[in-house]
C-alpha positions as CSV (number, residue, x, y, z in Angstrom):
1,X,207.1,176.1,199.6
2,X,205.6,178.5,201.7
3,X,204.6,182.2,200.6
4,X,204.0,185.4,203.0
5,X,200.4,187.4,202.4
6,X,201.7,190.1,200.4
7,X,203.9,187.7,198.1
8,X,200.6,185.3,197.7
9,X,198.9,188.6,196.4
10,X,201.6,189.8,194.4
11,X,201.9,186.4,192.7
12,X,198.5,186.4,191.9
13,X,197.7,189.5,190.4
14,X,200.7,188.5,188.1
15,X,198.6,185.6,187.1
16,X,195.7,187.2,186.5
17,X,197.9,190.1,184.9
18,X,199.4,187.4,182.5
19,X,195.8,185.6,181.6
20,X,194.6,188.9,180.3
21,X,197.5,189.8,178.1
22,X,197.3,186.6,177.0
23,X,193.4,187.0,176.0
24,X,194.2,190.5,174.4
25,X,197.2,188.9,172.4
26,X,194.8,186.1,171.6
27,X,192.1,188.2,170.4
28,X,194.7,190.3,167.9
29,X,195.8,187.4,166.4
30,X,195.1,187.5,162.5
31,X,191.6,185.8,161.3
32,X,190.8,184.9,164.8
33,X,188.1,187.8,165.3
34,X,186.3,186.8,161.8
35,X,186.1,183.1,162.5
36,X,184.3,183.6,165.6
37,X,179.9,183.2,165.2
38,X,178.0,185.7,167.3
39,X,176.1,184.4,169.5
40,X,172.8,183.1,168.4
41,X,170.1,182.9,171.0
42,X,167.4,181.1,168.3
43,X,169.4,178.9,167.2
44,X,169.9,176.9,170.6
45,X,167.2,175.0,170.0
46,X,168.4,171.7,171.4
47,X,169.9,173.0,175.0
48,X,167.8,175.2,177.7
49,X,169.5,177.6,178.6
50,X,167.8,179.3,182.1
51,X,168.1,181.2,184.8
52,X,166.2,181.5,188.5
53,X,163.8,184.5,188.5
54,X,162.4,186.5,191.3
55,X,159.7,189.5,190.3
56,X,158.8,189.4,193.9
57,X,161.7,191.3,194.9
58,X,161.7,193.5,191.7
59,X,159.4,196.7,191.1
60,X,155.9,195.4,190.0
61,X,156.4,197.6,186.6
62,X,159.7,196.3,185.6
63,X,158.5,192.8,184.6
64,X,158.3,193.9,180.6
65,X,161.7,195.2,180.8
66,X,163.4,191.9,182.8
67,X,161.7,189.4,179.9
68,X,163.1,192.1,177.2
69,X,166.3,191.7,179.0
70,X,166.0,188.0,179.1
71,X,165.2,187.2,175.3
72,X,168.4,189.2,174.6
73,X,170.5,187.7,176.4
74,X,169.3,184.2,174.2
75,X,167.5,182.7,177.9
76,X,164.7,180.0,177.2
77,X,163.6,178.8,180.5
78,X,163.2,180.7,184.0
79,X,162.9,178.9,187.4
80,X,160.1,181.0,189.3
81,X,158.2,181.1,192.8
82,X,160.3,178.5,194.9
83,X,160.8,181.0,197.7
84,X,157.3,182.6,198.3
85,X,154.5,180.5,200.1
86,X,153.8,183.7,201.8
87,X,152.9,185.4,198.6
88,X,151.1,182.3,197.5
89,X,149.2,181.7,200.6
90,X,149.0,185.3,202.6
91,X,147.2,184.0,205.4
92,X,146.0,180.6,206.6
93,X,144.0,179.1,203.7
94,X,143.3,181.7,201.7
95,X,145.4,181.2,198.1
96,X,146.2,184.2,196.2
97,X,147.7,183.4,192.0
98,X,147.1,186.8,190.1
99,X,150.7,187.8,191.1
100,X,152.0,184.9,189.5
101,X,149.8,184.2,186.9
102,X,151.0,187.8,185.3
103,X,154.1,186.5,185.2
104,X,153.6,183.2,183.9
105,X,151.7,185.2,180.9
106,X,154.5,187.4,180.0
107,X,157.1,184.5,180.1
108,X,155.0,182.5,178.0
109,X,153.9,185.2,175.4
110,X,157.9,185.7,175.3
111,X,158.8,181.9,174.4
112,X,160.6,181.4,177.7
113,X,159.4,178.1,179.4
114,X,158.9,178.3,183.3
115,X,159.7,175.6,186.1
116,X,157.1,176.3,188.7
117,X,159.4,175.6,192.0
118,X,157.5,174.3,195.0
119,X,157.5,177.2,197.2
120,X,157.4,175.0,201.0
121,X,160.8,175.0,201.8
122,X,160.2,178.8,202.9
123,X,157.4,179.3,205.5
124,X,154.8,182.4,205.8
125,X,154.9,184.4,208.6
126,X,151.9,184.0,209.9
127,X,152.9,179.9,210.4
128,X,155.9,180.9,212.0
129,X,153.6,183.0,214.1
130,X,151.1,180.2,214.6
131,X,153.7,177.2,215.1
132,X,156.9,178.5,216.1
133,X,158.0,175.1,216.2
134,X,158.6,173.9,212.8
135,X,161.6,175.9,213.0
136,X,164.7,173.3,213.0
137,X,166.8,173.2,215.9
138,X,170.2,172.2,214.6
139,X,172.3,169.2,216.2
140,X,174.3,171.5,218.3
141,X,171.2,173.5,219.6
142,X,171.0,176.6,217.7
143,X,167.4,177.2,217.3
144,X,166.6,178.8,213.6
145,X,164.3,181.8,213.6
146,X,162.2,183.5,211.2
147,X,163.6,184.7,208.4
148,X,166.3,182.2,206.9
149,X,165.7,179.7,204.1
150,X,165.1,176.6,205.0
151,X,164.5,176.7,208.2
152,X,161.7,174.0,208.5
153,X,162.0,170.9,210.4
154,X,160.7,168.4,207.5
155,X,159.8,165.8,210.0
156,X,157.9,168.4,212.5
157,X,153.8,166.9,211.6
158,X,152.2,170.5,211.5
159,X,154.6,171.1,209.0
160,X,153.2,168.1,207.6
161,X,149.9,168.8,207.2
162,X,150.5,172.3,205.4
163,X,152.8,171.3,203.0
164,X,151.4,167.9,201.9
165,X,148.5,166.8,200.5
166,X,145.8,166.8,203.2
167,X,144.4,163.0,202.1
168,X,145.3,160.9,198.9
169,X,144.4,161.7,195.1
170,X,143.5,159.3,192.4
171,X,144.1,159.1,188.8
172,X,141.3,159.8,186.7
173,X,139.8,156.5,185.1
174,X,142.4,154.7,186.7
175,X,144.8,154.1,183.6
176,X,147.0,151.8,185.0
177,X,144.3,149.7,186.3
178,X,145.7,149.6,189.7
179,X,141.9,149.2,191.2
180,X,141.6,150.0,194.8
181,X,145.6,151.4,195.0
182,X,144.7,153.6,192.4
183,X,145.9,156.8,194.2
184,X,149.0,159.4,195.0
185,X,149.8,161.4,197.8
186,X,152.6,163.9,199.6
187,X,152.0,166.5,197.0
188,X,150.7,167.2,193.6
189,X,153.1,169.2,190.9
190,X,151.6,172.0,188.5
191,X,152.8,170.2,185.4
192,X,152.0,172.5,182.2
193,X,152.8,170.3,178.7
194,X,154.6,171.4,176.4
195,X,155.9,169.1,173.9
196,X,155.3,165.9,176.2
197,X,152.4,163.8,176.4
198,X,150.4,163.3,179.7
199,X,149.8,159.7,180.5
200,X,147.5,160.5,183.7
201,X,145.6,163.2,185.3
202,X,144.5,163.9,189.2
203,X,140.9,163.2,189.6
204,X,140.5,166.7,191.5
205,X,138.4,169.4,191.2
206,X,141.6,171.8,190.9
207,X,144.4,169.5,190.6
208,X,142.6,167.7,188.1
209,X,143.6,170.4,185.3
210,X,147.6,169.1,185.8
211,X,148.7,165.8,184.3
212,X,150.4,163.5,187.0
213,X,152.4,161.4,184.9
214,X,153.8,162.6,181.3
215,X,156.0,161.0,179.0
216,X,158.3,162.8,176.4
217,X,161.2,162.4,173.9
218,X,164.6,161.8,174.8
219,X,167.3,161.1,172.0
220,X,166.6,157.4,170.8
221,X,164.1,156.9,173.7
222,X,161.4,158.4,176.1
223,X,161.4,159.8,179.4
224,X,158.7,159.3,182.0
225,X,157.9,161.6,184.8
226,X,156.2,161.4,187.7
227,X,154.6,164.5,189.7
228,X,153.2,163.1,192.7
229,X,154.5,159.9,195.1
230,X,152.5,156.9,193.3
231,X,151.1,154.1,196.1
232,X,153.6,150.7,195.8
233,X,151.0,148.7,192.8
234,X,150.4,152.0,190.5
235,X,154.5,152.3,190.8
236,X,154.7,149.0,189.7
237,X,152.2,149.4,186.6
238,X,153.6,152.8,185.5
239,X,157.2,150.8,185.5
240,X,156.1,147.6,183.9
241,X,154.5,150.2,181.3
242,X,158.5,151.7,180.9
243,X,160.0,148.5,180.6
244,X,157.1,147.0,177.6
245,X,157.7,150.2,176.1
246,X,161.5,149.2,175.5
247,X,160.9,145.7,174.9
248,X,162.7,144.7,178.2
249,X,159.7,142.6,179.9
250,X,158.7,139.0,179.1
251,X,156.5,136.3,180.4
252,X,158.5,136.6,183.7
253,X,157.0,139.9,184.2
254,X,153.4,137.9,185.3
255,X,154.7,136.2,187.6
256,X,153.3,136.4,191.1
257,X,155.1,138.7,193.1
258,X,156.8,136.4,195.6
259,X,158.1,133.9,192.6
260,X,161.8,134.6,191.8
261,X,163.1,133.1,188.9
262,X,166.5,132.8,187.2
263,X,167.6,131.0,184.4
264,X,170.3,129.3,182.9
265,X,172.0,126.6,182.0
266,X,173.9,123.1,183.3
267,X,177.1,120.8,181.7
268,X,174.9,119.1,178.8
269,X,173.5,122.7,177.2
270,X,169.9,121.9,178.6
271,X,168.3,125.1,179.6
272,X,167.4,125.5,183.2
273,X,164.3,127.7,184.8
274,X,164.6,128.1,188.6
275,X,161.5,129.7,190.4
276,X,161.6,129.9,194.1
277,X,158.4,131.1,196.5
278,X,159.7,133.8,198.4
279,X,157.1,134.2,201.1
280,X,154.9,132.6,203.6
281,X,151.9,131.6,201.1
282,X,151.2,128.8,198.9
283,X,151.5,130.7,194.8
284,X,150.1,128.9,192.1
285,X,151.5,130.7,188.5
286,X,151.7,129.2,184.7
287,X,155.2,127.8,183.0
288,X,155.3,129.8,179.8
289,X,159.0,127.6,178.5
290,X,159.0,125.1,176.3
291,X,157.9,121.8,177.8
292,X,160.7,119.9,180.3
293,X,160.9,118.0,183.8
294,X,161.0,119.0,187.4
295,X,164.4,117.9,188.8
296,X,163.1,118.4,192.4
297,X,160.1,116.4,192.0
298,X,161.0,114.1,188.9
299,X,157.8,115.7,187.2
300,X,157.1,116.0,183.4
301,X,156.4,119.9,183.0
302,X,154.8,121.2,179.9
303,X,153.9,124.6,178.3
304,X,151.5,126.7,180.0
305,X,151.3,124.0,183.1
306,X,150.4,125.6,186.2
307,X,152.9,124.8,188.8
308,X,152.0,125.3,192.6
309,X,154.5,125.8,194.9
310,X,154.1,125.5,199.1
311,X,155.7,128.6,201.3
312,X,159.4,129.2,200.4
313,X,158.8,125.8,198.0
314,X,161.2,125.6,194.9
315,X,161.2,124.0,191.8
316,X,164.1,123.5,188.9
317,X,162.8,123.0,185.0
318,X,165.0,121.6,182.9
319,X,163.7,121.8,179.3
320,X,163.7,119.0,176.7
């Protein structure tokens, strides 16, 4: 069925006509009004509820007013500086954080928490000015000037090397004991705690005052976070360290990284442990199941046995 412009509009302001009268007739209704709990911003405790906050673009005295404004309307957590790498950095390498820090000061004094945004995905002027080309040039050749949102080409390597880490951090005292791969990079996050516990800290002169890695709370179990892109091994320790914490590893969890194992079981009920050497290199590792035979080789296999296996060698434990 089709409808003409005006009858569209007509129909639609009947609908919106109707809604309403049926909210007022709803809101008349006897005992309705009384049942209903006022709002209660103290008592939402368990739920943040937030908005995205921009004193850059508001008067510098109005700050006290917009966080009065905020606590009454119930808000607990405020999104701020995402958009303002020029405010954060005026001018190439020099790093300006009074502005913010005010603000930061009167949120927290207030008992709003704050997400610190990164603020990259908007360049400065004067970088425009400098390197007009990490602007993005879209697919059907617009070119993107100064002034949008946005408008950085992620891949461009001058953009690059302001927006990541110039060189690789490590951990302080290495806590995942990760030895020489002991270290992050790309970027670094301003992590402030609040109720979570920091697991690892940047071993930096100013960095080093942020935790990299935290771990909180969450319903029945935890949550771990990580601030920074962790090299391949310390990724590995920090999720070996998840899965102990919830009882999901076991002695499989030593092996060698190019052993793949599987287990299970054949027609008699015998269990069966298959562990195959996925890569070009001899890996020697220790059997950890209870004592049994190599069908491959015809070997007797016990406990805590080391078993060698050639490049992309396999062997197949059946146990006793």
């Amino acid at each position: 069925m089709n409808f003409s412009q005006e009858t569209r509009g007509a129909f639609s302001r009947r609908v919106r006509a109707g809604v309403l009268l049926f909210g007022l007739l709803g809101a008349a209704l006897p005992g309705r009004t009384k049942s209903r709990q006022a709002f209660r911003a103290d008592r939402m405790d368990t739920v943040l509820y937030g908005v995205a906050y921009y004193p850059e673009y508001m008067p510098y005295d109005r700050l006290d007013q917009d966080v009065q404004l905020m606590q009454k309307a119930g808000i607990t957590v405020v999104r701020i500086g995402e958009s303002s790498w020029g405010l954060w950095e005026p001018e190439d390498g020099k790093f300006e954080y009074a502005w913010m820090d005010r603000v930061v000061d009167k949120l927290h004094a207030a008992g709003i928490r704050i997400i610190l945004g990164t603020p990259t995905y908007s360049i400065p002027a004067w970088m425009y000015k400098k390197h007009p080309e990490i602007v993005v040039t879209r697919l059907g050749g617009q070119y993107l000037y100064y002034g949008y949102r946005q408008n950085a080409d992620l891949s461009n390597p001058t953009y690059q090397e302001f927006s990541s880490l110039p060189r690789p951090l490590a951990l302080r005292d290495d806590p995942f004991h990760a030895g020489a791969d002991n270290t992050v990079s790309e970027w670094a996050e301003m992590l402030i705690p609040d109720t979570t516990k920091p697991l690892a800290y940047y071993d930096h002169p100013f960095f080093g005052k942020y935790p990299a890695i935290t771990r909180n709370l969450f319903g029945k179990g935890t949550l771990t976070y990580e601030g920074t892109v962790l090299s391949d091994k310390l990724q590995q320790s920090v999720l070996l360290d998840v899965l102990k914490l919830a009882g999901l590893t076991g002695p499989d969890q030593d092996l060698p990284a190019a052993i793949r194992v599987k287990h299970g079981s054949n027609r008699s009920g015998k269990t069966l442990h298959y562990y195959l050497n996925y890569s070009n290199d001899a890996q020697t590792f220790s059997y950890t199941y209870r004592s049994g035979m190599d069908l491959l080789s015809q070997a007797a296999v016990v406990q805590g046995q080391q078993i060698a296996l050639k490049p992309w060698d396999a062997a197949i434990v059946e146990e006793k």
